[in-house]
N, C-alpha and C positions, 0 to 999 in steps of 0.2 A: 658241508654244513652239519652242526651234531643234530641227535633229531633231540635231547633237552641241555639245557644250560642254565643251570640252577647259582645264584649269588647272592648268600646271605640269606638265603628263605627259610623268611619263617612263619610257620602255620600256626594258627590257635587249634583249638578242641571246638566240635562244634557243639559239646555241653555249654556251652559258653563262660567256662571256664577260664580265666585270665592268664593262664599260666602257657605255655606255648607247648605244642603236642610238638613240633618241629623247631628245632632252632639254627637258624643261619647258617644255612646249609650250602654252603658250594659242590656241585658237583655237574661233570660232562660226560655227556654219555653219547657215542657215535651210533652213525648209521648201522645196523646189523648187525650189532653188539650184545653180546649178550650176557648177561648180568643177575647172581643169585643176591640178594637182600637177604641178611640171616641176623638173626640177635634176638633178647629174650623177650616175653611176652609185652607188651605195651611199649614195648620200643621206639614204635613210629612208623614199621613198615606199612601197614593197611594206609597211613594217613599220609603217607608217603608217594604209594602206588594211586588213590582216588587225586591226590595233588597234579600226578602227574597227567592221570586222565582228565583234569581240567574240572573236575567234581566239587572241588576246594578252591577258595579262592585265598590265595597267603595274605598274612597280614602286614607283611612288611618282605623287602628285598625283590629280586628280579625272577621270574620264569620264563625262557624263552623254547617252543616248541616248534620245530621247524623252520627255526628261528624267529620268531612272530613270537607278539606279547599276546595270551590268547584275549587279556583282561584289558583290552586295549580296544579289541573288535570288537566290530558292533555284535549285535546278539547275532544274527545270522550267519554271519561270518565264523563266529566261533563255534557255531553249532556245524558248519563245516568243517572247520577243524577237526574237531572230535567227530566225524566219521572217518577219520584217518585213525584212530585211535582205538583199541579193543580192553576196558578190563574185565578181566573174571573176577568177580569174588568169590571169596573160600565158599560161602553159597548162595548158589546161581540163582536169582529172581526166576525161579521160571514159575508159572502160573500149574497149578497141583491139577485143572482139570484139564490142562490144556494137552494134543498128542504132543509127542516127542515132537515127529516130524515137522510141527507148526513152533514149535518153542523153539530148534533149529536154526529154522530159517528165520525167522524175526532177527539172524547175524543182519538179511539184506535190508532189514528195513528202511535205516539211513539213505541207501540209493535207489528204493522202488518212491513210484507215486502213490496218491493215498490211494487209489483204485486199485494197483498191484497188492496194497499190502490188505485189502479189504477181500479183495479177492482170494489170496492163498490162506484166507481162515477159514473161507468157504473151501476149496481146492487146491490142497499144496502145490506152488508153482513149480518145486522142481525139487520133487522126491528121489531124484536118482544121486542129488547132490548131498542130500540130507544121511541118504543110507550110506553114501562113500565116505562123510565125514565121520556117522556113528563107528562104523566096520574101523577104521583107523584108532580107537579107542574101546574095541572090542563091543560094539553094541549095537551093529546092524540089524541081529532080532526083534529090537525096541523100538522100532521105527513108529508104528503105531501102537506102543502103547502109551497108555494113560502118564503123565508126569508122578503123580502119586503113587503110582504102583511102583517107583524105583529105589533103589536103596538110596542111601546117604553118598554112598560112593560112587553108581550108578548115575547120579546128578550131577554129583560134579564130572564127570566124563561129561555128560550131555552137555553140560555151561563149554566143554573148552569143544566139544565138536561145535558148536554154536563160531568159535574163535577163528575155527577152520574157514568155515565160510564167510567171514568178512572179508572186507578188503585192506584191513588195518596195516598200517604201515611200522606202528607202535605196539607190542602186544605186555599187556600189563595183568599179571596173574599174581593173584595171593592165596599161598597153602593149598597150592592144586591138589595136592594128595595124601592129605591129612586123614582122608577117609579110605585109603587104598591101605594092601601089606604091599612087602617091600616089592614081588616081583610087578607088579601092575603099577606102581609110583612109578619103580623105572621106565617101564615100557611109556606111562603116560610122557612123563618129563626126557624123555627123548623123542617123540613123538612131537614134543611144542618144539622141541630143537631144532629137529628136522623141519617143521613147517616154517620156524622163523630164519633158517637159513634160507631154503627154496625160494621166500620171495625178500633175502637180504632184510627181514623186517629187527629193527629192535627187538629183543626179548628181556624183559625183566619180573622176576619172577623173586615171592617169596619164600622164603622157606625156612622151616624147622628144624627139618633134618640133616645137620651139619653135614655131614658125610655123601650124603647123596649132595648137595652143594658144590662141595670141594671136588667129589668124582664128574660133575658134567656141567662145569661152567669154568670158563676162563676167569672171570676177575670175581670177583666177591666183596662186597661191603658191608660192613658191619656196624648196625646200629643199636645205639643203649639211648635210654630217655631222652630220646629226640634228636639224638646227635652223632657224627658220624665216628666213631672208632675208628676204625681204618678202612681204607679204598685202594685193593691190591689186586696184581695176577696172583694167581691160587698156590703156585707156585712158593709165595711170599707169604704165604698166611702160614704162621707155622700151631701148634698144638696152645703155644701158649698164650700166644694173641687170642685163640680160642677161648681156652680158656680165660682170658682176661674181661672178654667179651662177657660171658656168660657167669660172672662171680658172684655168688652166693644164689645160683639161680640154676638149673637141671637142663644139661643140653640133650640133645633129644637125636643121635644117631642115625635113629631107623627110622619107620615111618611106625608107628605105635597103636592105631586105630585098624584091625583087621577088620572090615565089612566085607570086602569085597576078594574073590579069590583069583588066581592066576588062569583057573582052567576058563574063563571068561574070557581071555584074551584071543581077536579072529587069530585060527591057524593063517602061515604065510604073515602073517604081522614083523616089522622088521622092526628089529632092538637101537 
């Protein structure tokens, strides 16, 4: 069973704008698949990725997730759903006075009771899991600090050690490392690789940076105003599909935003 199965979908803007951010879209995506989204700005990936996390409701065509129509289920039911489901956005909700270690763990909150989750804002329920996920993303020192005291780049590490600890089955990321230079993108974006192998989870992930794409993803798709380019192994994607992608528009390589530096990364960290 794929874990989505998209026919003919199509998403509006939710400016309410008449015009469709997504246009009738087919696309299957299997179990443990793992998948870059690349194309130029306003393309549709962010509305793309929220659709898929069930965020967005289409305006027309089929989405099936786990095979289940989510927009079919009653409300509870969907709201189980999407505890199978994890998105990052490019930035993380995490509340500015809140610690690290509590904006962490809020990944379990879909499967604690209200008791557990009322309780670990008083007393983290299990800070040894909070520091294993920071430490995997170079920031086990931050465990208790402030959310505010972090950098731009710093945050978004925390939203995806946050990704660590769910139990998603789906992991949906946009522009994880928009705010990293190049060696800590890599280490982050092999780091979701690695976690979305380990538990066989989908990964689908946006990105900017052509090049880091095409180096650590098997298939790649390519979206322009709303609609899909092409849907290939990487293998198949050649310079000028690229470029055809991206015309009269600035592809973007590398990662572009240095905030953050490589010597922040835990020693013993694997590439």
């Amino acid at each position: 069973m794929p874990t989505y199965r998209l026919r003919q979908l199509t998403v509006r803007h939710l400016t309410g704008s008449r015009a469709p951010a997504l246009h009738a879209l087919d696309l299957d995506v299997k179990a443990g698949e793992q998948v870059a989204l690349i194309g130029p700005s306003g393309a549709g990936k962010t509305t793309l990725l929220a659709t898929l996390a069930c965020a967005h409701r289409p305006a027309a065509g089929s989405l099936e997730v786990f095979g289940r129509d989510p927009w079919v289920l009653p409300q509870g039911q969907r709201h189980r759903l999407r505890s199978h489901l994890f998105l990052a956005p490019q930035t993380p909700p995490l509340p500015p006075r809140q610690r690290v270690v509590t904006a962490v763990l809020a990944a379990r909150l879909p499967h604690w009771s209200l008791w557990q989750a009322i309780a670990s804002l008083i007393r983290p329920q299990d800070p040894d899991a909070a520091h294993a996920a920071l430490a995997r993303f170079g920031l086990g020192d931050k465990l208790y600090a402030r959310v505010d005291r972090l950098s731009g780049g710093e945050r978004q590490r925390c939203g995806l050690a946050r990704l660590l600890l769910s139990y998603a089955e789906a992991l949906l990321v946009d522009e994880p490392i928009s705010a990293l230079d190049p060696a800590l993108a890599r280490h982050t974006l092999a780091t979701l690789r690695q976690e979305a192998a380990r538990r066989n989870a989908t990964l689908i992930c946006s990105l900017h940076q052509v090049e880091l794409a095409r180096e650590g993803f098997g298939r790649l798709i390519g979206l322009r105003d709303g609609r899909i380019v092409f849907d290939a192994p990487r293998e198949q994607v050649t310079d000028a599909m690229i470029a055809d992608l991206y015309a009269n528009e600035t592809v973007q390589p590398q990662p572009e935003v240095l905030h953050d530096s490589p010597e922040r990364i835990a020693v013993g960290a694997c590439f």
